[in-house]
N, C-alpha and C positions, 0 to 999 in steps of 0.2 A: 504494500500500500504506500512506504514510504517514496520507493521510485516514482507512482505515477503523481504525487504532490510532485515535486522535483521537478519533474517535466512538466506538469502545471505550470511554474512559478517560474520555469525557465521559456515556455510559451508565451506568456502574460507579458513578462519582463518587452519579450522582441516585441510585440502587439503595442504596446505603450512606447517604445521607442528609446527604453530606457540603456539597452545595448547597442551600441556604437561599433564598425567594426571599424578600424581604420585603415584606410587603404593606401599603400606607398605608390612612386610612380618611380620602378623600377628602372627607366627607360632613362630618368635623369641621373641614379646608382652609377650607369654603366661605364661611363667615359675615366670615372674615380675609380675605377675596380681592375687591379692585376692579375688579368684573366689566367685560370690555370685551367687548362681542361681537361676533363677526362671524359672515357667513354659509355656512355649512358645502356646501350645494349652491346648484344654479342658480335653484331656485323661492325661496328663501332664504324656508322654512318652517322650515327647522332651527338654529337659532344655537348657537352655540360659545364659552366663551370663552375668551380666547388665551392668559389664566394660567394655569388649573385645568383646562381642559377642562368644566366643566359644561354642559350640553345643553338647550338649549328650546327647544320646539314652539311655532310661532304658528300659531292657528290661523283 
């Protein structure tokens, strides 16, 4: 019983507005950040990097 309070009180909360997510704009990160990357899958077509997260395809 005590979960579905909880998830009440954490529905209510979003419905009211009283949770805020706050959103960064990653895209201004990127130019400050000494990209390292590695390879995200097996084909390692996708690279990563391990700072920021930014994403490149090789193709």
């Amino acid at each position: 019983m005590y979960i579905f309070e909880l998830v009440y009180k954490i529905i209510e909360k979003i419905k009211n507005g009283k949770i805020f997510i706050k959103k960064e704009d990653f895209k201004e990160n990127y130019p400050e950040c000494d990209h390292i990357f590695v390879p995200v899958d097996s084909t390692k077509k996708v690279l990563a990097c391990t700072k920021c997260g930014l994403l490149k395809k090789i193709e």
